[in-house]
Structure formats: structure tokens, C-alpha cells
C-alpha positions as CSV (number, residue, x, y, z in Angstrom):
1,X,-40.4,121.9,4.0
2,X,-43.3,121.7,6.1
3,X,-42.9,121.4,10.2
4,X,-43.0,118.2,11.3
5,X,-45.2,117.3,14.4
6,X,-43.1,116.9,17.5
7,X,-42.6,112.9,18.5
8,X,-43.7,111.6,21.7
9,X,-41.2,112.5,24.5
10,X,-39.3,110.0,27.2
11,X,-40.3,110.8,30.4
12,X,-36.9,109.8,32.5
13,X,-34.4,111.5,29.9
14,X,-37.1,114.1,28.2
15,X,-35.4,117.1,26.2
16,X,-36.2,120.2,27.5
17,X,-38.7,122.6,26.0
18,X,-37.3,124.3,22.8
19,X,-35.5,121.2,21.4
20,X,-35.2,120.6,17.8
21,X,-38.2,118.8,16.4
22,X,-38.1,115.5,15.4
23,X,-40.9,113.5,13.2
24,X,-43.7,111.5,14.9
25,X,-42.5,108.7,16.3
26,X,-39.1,109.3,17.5
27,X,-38.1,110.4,21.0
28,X,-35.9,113.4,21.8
29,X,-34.3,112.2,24.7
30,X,-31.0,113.5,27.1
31,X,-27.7,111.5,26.8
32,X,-25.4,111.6,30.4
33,X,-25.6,113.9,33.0
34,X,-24.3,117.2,34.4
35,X,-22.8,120.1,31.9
36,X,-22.0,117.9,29.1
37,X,-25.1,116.3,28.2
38,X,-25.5,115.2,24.8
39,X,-29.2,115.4,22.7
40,X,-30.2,112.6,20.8
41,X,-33.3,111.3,18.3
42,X,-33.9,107.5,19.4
43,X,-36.2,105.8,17.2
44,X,-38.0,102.4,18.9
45,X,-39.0,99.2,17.6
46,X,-42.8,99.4,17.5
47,X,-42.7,95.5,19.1
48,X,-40.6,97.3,22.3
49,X,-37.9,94.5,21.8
50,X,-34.6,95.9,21.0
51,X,-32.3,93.7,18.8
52,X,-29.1,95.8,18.9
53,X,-28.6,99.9,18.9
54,X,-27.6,101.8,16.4
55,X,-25.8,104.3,17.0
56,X,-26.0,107.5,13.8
57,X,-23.3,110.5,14.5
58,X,-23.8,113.3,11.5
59,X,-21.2,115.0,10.1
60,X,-19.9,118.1,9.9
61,X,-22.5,121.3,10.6
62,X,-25.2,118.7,10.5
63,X,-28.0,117.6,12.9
64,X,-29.9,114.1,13.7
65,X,-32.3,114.9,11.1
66,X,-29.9,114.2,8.4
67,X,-31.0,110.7,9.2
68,X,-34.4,110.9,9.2
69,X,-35.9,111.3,5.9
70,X,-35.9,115.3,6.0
71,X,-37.8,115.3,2.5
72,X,-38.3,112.2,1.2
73,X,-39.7,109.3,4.0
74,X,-38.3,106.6,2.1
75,X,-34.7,107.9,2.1
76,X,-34.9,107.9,6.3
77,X,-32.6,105.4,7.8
78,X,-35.3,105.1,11.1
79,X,-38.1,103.4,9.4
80,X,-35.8,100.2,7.8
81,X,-33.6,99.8,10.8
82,X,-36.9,99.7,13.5
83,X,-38.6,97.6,11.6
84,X,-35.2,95.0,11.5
85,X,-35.7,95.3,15.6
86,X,-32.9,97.9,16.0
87,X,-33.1,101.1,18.0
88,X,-31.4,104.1,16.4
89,X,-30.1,106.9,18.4
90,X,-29.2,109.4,16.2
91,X,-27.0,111.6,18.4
92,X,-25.9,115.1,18.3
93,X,-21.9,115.3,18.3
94,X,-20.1,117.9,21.3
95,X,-20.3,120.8,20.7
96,X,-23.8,121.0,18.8
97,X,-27.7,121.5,19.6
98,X,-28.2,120.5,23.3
99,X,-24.6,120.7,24.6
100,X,-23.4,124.2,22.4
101,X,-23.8,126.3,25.3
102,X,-21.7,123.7,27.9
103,X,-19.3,123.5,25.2
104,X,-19.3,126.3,22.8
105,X,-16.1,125.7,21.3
106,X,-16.9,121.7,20.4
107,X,-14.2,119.3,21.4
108,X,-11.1,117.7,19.5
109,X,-12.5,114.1,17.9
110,X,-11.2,112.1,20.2
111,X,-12.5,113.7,23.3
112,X,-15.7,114.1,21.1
113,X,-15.3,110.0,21.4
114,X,-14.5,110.0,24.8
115,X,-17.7,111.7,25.7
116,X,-20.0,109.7,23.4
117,X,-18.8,106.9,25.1
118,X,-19.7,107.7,28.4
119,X,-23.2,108.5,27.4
120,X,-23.5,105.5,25.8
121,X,-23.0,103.7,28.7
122,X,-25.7,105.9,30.6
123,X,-28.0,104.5,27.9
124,X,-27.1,101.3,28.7
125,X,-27.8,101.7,32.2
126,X,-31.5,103.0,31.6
127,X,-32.3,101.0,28.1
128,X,-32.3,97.9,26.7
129,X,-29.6,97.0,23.9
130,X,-30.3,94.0,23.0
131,X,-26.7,92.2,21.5
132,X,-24.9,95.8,21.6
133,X,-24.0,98.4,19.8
134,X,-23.6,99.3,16.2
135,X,-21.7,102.4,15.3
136,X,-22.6,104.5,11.5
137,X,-20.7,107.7,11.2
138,X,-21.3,110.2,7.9
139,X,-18.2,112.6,7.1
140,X,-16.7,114.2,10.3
141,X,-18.9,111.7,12.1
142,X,-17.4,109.1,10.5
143,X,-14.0,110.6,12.5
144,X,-15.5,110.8,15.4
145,X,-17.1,106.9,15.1
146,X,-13.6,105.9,14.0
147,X,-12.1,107.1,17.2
148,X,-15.0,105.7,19.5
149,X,-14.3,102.5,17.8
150,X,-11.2,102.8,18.9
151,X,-12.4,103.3,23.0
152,X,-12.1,100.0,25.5
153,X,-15.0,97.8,24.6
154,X,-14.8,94.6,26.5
155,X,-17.3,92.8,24.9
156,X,-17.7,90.8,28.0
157,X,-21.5,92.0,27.9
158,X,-23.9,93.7,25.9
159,X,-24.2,96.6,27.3
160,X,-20.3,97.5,26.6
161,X,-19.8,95.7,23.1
162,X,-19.7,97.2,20.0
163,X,-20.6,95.0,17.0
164,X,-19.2,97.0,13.6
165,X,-18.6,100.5,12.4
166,X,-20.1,101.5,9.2
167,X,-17.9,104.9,8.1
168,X,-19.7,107.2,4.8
169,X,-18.0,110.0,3.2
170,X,-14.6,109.2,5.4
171,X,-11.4,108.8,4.2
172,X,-7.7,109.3,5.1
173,X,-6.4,111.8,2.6
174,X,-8.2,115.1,0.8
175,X,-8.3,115.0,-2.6
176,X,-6.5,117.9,-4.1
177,X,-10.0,120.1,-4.7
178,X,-10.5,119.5,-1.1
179,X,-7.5,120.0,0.8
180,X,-6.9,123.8,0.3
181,X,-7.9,124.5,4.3
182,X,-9.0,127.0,5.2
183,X,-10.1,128.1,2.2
184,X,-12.1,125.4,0.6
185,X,-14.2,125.5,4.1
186,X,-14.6,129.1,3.9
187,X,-16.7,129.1,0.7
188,X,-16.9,127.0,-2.5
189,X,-17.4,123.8,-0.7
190,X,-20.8,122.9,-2.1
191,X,-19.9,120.5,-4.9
192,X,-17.6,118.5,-2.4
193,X,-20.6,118.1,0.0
194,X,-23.5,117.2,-2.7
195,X,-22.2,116.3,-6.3
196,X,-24.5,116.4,-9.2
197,X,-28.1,117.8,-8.0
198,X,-29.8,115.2,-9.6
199,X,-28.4,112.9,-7.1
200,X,-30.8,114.1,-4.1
201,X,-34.5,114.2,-4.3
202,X,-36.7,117.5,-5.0
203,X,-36.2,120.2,-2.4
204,X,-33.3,118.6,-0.7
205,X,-31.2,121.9,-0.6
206,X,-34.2,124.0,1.0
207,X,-35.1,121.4,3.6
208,X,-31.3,120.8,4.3
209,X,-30.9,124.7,5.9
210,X,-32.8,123.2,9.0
211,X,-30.5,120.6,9.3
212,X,-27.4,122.9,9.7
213,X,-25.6,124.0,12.5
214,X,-22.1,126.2,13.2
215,X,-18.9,124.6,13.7
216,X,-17.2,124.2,16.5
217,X,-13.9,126.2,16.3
218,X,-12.6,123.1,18.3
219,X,-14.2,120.5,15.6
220,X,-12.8,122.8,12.6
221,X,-9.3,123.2,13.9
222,X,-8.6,119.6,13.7
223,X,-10.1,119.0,9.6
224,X,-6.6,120.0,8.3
225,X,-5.0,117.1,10.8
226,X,-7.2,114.6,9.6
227,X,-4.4,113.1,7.5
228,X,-1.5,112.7,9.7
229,X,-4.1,111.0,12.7
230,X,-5.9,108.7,11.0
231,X,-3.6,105.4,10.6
232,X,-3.4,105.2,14.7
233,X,-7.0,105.9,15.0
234,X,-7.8,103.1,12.3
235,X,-5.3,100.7,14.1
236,X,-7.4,100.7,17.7
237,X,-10.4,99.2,15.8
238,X,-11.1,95.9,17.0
239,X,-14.7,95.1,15.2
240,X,-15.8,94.4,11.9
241,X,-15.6,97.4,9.3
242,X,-17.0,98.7,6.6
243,X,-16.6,101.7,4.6
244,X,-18.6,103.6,1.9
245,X,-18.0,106.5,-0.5
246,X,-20.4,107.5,-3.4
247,X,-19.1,107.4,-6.8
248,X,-19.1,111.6,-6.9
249,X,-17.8,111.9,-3.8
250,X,-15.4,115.0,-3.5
251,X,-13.7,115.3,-0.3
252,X,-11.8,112.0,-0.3
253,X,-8.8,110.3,-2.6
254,X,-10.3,107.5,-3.7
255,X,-7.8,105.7,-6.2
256,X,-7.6,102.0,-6.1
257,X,-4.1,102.9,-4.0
258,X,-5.4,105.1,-1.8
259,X,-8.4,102.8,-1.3
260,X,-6.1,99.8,-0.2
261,X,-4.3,102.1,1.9
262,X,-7.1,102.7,4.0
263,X,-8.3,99.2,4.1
264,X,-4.9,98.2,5.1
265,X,-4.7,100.7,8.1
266,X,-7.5,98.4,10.0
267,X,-5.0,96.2,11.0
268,X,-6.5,95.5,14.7
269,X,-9.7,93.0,12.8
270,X,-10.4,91.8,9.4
271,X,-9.7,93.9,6.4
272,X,-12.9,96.0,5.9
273,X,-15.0,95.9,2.7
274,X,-14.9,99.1,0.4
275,X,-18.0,100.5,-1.7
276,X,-18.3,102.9,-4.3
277,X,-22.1,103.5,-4.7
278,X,-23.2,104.6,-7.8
279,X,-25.3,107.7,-8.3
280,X,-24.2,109.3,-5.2
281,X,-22.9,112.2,-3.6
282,X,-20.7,112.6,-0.1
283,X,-24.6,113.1,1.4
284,X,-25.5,109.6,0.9
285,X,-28.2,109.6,3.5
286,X,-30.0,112.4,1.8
287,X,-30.0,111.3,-1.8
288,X,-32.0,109.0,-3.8
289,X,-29.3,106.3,-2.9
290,X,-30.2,106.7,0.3
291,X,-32.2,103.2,0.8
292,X,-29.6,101.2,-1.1
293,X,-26.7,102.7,1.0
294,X,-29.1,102.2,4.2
295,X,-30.4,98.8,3.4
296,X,-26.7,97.9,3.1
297,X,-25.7,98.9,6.0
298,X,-28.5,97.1,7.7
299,X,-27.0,94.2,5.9
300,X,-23.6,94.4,7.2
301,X,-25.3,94.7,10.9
302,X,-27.1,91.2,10.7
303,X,-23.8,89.9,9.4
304,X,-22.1,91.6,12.8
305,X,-25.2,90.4,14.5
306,X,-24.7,86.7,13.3
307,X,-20.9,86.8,14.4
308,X,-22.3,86.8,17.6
309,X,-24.6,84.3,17.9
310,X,-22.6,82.2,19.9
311,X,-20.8,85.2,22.1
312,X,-18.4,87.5,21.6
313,X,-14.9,85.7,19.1
């Protein structure tokens, strides 16, 4: 894959020289302040009005450009969400890019969550968010969105309500190919994480070795826990939910049991709506499913949108 030209910089939060680059168009800005300052790709509504911010946390070893279109443009979340009105910030996690030095070992999720939170509300601060935020986490983002979820959101105004969590590729328990740690992270890994190659579009697998990034030892330590923590993170959620898994996805259990398991764990708001997309992979936002899976999450963001229309319920 060809470079791609460097976006136009913010001027109050710039990223400093030697940042990764992201496509035309979308800022590389600072999240926070001091040590643990978190990088982030924030994509703008070309109109400057801001009808909510979504908020995109990549999974494990991955970086913002995941969600971006890396080889084909129309698979990129950016484009369909700005041109809704929403701002995407498409944030590294602790532990990666910008903050690896300050934190070279990562952080456990829900510290990861803590943090995220925190610079969230120093975007507020600075930013318009229009009706509030919108959280989509893929894979080990999906843990960490599911425990910032979880955080003290008021509601009371924008700037500190969340309006849903979209989770891809995040489950409760490993399926039994998946759950041999550390061993099936150490090598052999690669169906789990793409499926069937005709799922993803013509030089995904090149283009995807930019995206990568190492570990944290922190981050890794916890995969194997992932089971036993995941009702009491699911339990703190108090918005709307939905959850997605492609129909060759790998990592998870996804029996019509398990399935109504997890749906029944979110038992602090409505019982979230569960998708099997078809012709997918765990990488949903890199395969050719990619603008289904994006245009419905867009979808389930103007029904969080609608719910308040009339304030926070």
C-alpha cells in the first residue's frame, strides 16, 4: 500500500512530529495531558457541526487505521459517519502509538477505561459533541469499551453522556480453538483473526502490517481472564447495546446458548440486539462487509440519538 498524504493537523492538541499518518482529511490530534496522553485520528463533519462523537477503540495489536479504509475507501467507517454529522475519534488504546513510551507495559482494561475516560472529558472541554458520545469497540477494544461503558456517566449533559455501545468480535467465552492461552496467541492465530481470505478485499493482508503494533504485556496478561470478568463488566452498562460477530468468526462461542447468555448479562438497560453478519470474519471493519456492518452501526446510533430527543430517560 501506497503512503497516504498526512491530514491537516489541530493546532491546540497537534501530534507531534513523527506521528503515524493518517489519510487526508483527518486530524491527528493529543487526547489529555501530562505522561499519559493518548493519540487519536478525529475525523470532522465537513459542515463543522458536530451531531454526536463517536468514539472507535481497535483491538488487539491494532492501530486507528483499522478504521479508516486502509485499502479499500469504501470499507472506511470515517467517510459514512461524517457525512451523518458525527465526529469520529478513532483513539489509540494505553499502552500503544503515542502513550507506549509513558506506559510501556499497557494497562489492565479497566484502567485502560479509566484513562480513556478522562481524556474524553478533556475533549469535551475543548470540542463540540454535539448530543454525546457513542462508543464502537472491535475485539480487545470491544473489552475495553465494555468497561468504559461501565464508568459514571451522568447524563445530566452532553458533554458526560454516553448514548450506546456497539461491541464487534467480543464475546464472553473462547471457543475451544481459541482458548489454548498462551499458545494460540503465540502463533497459529491467523484464521481466528481473518476467516476465509475471500472475505477481505485485494491486498488486505499487505496493507494490514502497518496497522500493527506490540502488545502490551499488561493488555496480554489479562486475555486468559476475559471469561471470569466479563458478567460484572456487562452488568455496569447503563445505555443501549448492541453486539456483532461475523458469521466466521473464531475467537468467540457463539451457540444460540451462549449467545443468550451474553445478552442476558446486560442486565443494567434493555437486552441488547445480537447479529451474525454474513460473509465475515472477526475483522469486520476491514472486509468487504465492512459498509454493511458500518452503515448498521450508524443505524443503531440514530436510534440512540432519537432516544434522546427529548433528554436523557
Amino acid at each position: 500500500m501506497s503512503a497516504a498524504p498526512t491530514g491537516p493537523v489541530a493546532t491546540a492538541d497537534a501530534a507531534p512530529t513523527g506521528y503515524d499518518i493518517a489519510p487526508a482529511g483527518v486530524e491527528q490530534i493529543v487526547l489529555g495531558h501530562g505522561r499519559h496522553r493518548l493519540g487519536a485520528w478525529r475525523a470532522a463533519p465537513a459542515s463543522g457541526v458536530t451531531r454526536s462523537v463517536l468514539v472507535a477503540v481497535h483491538g488487539r495489536a491494532m492501530s486507528p487505521g483499522y478504521f479508516a479504509g486502509p485499502v479499500a475507501p469504501h470499507t472506511s467507517l470515517l467517510a459514512p459517519a461524517t457525512s451523518l454529522g458525527h465526529t469520529v475519534l478513532a483513539v489509540e488504546r494505553p499502552g500503544y502509538g503515542l502513550s507506549r513510551a509513558a506506559l510501556p507495559h499497557g494497562l489492565p482494561l479497566a484502567e485502560q477505561a479509566g484513562l480513556l475516560r478522562r481524556a474524553l472529558a478533556d475533549y469535551a472541554d475543548r470540542h463540540p459533541v454535539g448530543a454525546g458520545f457513542f462508543l464502537l469497540g472491535h475485539s480487545d477494544g470491544g473489552k475495553t469499551a465494555l468497561h468504559l461503558a461501565g464508568e459514571s456517566w451522568s447524563g445530566a449533559t452532553p458533554l458526560d453522556r454516553l448514548l450506546g455501545l456497539d461491541l464487534n468480535g467480543c464475546g464472553w467465552h473462547y471457543a475451544p480453538a481459541a482458548s489454548h492461552f498462551p499458545d494460540t496467541l503465540g502463533g497459529g492465530a491467523g484464521e481466528l483473526n481473518w476467516g476465509p481470505l475471500r472475505l477481505y478485499p485485494g491486498g488486505t493482508f499487505r496493507a494490514s502490517r502497518a496497522l500493527l503494533r506490540e502488545v502490551p504485556a499488561a493488555e496480554e496478561a489479562e486475555t486468559g481472564r476475559w471469561p471470569a470478568r466479563f458478567p460484572a463488566a456487562a452488568a455496569r452498562v447503563r445505555c443501549p447495546v448492541r453486539l456483532t460477530f461475523g458469521a466466521y468468526e473464531g475467537w468467540w462461542r457463539l451457540d444460540r446458548d451462549e449467545l443468550a447468555a451474553v445478552a442476558a448479562s446486560f442486565t443494567g438497560t434493555r437486552r441488547p440486539a445480537v447479529e451474525r453478519l454474513p460473509e465475515a470474519g472477526h475483522n469486520l471493519s476491514l472486509g468487504l462487509a465492512a459498509p454493511l456492518y458500518h452503515a448498521r452501526v450508524l443505524a443503531f446510533l440514530e436510534e440512540c440519538l432519537a432516544a434522546f430527543s427529548d433528554g436523557p430517560r
